[in-house]
C-alpha positions in Angstrom: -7.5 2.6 25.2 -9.2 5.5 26.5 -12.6 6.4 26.4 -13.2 8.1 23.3 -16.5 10.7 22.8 -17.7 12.2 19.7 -20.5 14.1 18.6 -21.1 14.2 14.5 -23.2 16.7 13.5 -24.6 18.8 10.4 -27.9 18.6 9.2 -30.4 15.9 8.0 -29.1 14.4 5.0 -25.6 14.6 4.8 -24.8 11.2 6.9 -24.1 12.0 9.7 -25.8 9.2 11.8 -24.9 6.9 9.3 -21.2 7.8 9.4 -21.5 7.5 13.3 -23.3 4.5 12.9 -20.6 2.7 10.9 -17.7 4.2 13.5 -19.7 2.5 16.3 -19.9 -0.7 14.4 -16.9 -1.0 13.3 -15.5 -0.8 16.6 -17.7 -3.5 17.9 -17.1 -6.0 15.0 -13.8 -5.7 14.1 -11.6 -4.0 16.9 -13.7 -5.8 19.6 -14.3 -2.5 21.7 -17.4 -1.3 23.5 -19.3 1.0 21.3 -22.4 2.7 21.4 -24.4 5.3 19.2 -27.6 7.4 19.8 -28.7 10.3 17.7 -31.1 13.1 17.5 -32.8 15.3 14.7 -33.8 18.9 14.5 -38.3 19.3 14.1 -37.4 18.9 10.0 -36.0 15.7 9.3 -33.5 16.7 6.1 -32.0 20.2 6.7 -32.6 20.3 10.1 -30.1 20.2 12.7 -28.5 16.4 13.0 -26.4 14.7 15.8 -24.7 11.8 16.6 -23.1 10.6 19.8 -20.5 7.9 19.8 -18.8 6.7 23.0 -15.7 3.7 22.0 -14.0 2.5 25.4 -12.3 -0.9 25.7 -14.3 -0.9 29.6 -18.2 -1.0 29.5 -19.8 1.8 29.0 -23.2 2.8 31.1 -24.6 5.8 29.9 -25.2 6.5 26.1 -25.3 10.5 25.4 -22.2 12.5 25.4 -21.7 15.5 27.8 -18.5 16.7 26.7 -17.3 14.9 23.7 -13.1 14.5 22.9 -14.1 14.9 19.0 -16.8 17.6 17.8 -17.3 17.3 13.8 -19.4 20.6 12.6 -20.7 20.1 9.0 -22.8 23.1 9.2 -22.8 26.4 10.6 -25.9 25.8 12.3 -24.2 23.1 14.3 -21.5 24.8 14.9 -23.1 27.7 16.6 -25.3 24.8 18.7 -23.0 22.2 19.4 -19.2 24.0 19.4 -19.7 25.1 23.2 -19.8 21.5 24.6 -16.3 20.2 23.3 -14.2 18.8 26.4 -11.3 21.1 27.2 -8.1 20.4 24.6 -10.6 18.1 22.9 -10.5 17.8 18.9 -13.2 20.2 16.6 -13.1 19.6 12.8 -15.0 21.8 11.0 -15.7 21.9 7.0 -14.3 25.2 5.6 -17.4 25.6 2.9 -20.1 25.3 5.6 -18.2 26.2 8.7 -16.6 29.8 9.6 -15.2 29.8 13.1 -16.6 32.6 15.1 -15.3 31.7 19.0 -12.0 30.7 20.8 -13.1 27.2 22.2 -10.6 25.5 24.3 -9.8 22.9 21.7 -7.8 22.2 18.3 -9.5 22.9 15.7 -9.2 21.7 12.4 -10.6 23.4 9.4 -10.6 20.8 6.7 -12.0 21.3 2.5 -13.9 18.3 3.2 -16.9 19.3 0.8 -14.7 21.2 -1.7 -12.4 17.9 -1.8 -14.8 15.4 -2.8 -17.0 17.4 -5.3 -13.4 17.9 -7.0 -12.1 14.5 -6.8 -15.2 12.4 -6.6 -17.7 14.3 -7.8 -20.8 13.3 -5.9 -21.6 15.2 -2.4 -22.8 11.5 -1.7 -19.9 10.1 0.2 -19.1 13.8 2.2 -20.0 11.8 5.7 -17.9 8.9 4.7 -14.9 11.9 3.7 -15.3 13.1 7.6 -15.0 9.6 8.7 -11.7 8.9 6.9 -10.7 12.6 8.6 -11.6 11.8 12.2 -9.8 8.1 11.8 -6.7 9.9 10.6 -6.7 12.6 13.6 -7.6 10.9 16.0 -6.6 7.0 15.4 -9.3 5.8 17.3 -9.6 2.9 14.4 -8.0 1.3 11.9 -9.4 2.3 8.3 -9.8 -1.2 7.8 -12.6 -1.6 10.5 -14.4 0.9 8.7 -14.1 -0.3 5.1 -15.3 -3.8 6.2 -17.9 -2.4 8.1 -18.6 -0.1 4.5 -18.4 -3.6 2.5 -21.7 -5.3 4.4 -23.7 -1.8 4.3 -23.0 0.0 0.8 -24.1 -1.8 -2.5 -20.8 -3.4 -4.5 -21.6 -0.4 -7.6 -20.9 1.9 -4.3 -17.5 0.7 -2.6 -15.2 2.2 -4.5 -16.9 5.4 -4.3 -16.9 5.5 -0.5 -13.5 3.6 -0.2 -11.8 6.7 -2.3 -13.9 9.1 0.0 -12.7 7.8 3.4 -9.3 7.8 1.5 -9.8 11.2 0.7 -10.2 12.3 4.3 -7.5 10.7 5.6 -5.3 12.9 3.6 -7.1 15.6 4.4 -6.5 14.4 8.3 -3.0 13.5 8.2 -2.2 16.8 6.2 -4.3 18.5 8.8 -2.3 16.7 11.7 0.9 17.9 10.6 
């Protein structure tokens, strides 16, 4: 496998260190791959700028933050105009079309996805939008196998939850593949 580096970001409460957070561990625990996560948060903890770095390699990894990540998720405009800059050349940026309006060329493919729009239709609760993005990056990118992450979501999301958030990552790996395509 190759090295894989993502940055999630949005701001403080949408999930997106906990959607990182369950990538990382589901690469650890059930693809046995390296994995490792770090975050930071904007001076505000909820609304304020949020991002998480993942790195997934099947060779150890030695330094934690990512430079120029392969996969850029923007959830916000804010992010966007912070973050969209550092994407590796050809890399992957997938933006949500509500929060997100592309303003610059970056050297990447970018992927404007109804992420937000989907699930408030079809689910209902702005809840599970991170784990929506998840099911969206494992569909573009195939880094791992949506199984990994619902058994991952089984051990961390009360029972009354999981079909909530399996429908979500379902959800955004339609939005993915139709994306791909």
């Amino acid at each position: 496998m190759e090295r894989c580096r993502l940055v999630f970001s949005g701001s403080g409460g949408q999930g997106v260190i906990t959607a990182a957070i369950i990538l990382a561990e589901a690469a650890v625990i059930c693809e046995n791959l390296n994995a490792v996560q770090s975050q930071s948060y904007g001076a505000e903890a909820r609304g304020g700028a949020t991002r998480s770095d993942v790195i997934i390699a099947d060779t150890p990894i030695h330094y934690p933050k990512v430079i120029q990540p392969n996969v850029l998720v923007c959830l916000t405009q804010e992010a966007y105009n912070k973050f969209s800059a550092i994407i590796r050349p050809g890399g992957l940026l997938i933006t949500d079309s509500r929060y997100v309006k592309i303003q610059r060329k970056v050297d990447a493919q970018q992927r404007e996805l109804p992420m937000y729009r989907s699930v408030m239709e079809q689910i209902g609760k702005p809840i599970v939008f991170n784990i929506c993005m998840l099911g969206a990056v494992i569909a573009l990118t195939e880094v791992l196998r949506p199984d990994s992450i619902m058994k991952v979501l089984e051990g961390r999301v009360p029972r009354d939850f999981l079909e909530l958030n399996q429908r979500a990552l379902q959800l955004g790996m339609e939005l993915g593949r139709a994306a791909a395509h």
